[in-house]
C-alpha positions in Angstrom: 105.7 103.8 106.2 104.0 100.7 104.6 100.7 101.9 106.5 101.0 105.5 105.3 101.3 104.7 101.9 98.1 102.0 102.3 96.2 104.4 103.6 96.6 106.9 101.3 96.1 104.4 98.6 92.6 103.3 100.1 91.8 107.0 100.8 91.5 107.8 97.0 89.0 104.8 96.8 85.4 105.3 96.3 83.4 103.7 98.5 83.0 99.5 97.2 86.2 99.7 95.5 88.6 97.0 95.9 92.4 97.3 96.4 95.1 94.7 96.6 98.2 94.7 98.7 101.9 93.1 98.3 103.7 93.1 101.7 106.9 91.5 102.0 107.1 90.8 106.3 105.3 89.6 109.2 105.6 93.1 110.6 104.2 95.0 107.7 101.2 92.6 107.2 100.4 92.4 111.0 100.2 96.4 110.6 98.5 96.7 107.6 96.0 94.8 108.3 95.2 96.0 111.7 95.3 99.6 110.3 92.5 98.4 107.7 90.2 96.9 110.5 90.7 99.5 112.8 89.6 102.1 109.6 86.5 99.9 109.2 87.5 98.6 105.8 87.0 95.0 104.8 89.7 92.3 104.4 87.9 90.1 101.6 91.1 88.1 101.4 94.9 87.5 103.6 96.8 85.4 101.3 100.5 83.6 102.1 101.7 83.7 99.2 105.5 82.6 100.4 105.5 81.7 104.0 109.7 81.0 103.8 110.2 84.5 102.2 107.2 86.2 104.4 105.4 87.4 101.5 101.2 88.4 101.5 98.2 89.6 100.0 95.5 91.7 101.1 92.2 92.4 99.3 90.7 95.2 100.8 87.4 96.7 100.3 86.7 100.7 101.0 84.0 101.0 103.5 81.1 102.7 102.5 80.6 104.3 105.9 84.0 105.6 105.6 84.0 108.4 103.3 85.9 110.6 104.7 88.5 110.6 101.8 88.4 113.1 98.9 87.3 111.5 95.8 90.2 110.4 93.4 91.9 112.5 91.0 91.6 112.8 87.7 
């Protein structure tokens, strides 16, 4: 579900904007982050922030070929 909700996060991104992403989990971050490539997105940054308690961040940037997505709502 971690993906799903990721990707619906990026999707209401315009093009150049930047997210950032908690996961707690190898799994999750391994997922995540393969989802992101795989929807030509940029990983600016993969940070361990706590390797003991498997915790990460992800900056991500939206794509500007991939504009697909809807614009956000107001």
């Amino acid at each position: 579900m971690t993906t799903v909700y990721v990707r619906l996060a990026i999707d209401r991104l315009y093009a150049g904007n930047y997210l950032s992403i908690l996961l707690k989990g190898t799994e999750p971050h391994r997922n995540v982050a393969a989802a992101i490539r795989a929807l030509g997105h940029d990983i600016l940054r993969d940070e361990t922030l706590d390797e003991q308690a498997a915790r990460y961040r992800l900056l991500v940037r939206k794509s500007a070929a991939n504009t697909s997505a809807s614009a956000p709502s107001a």
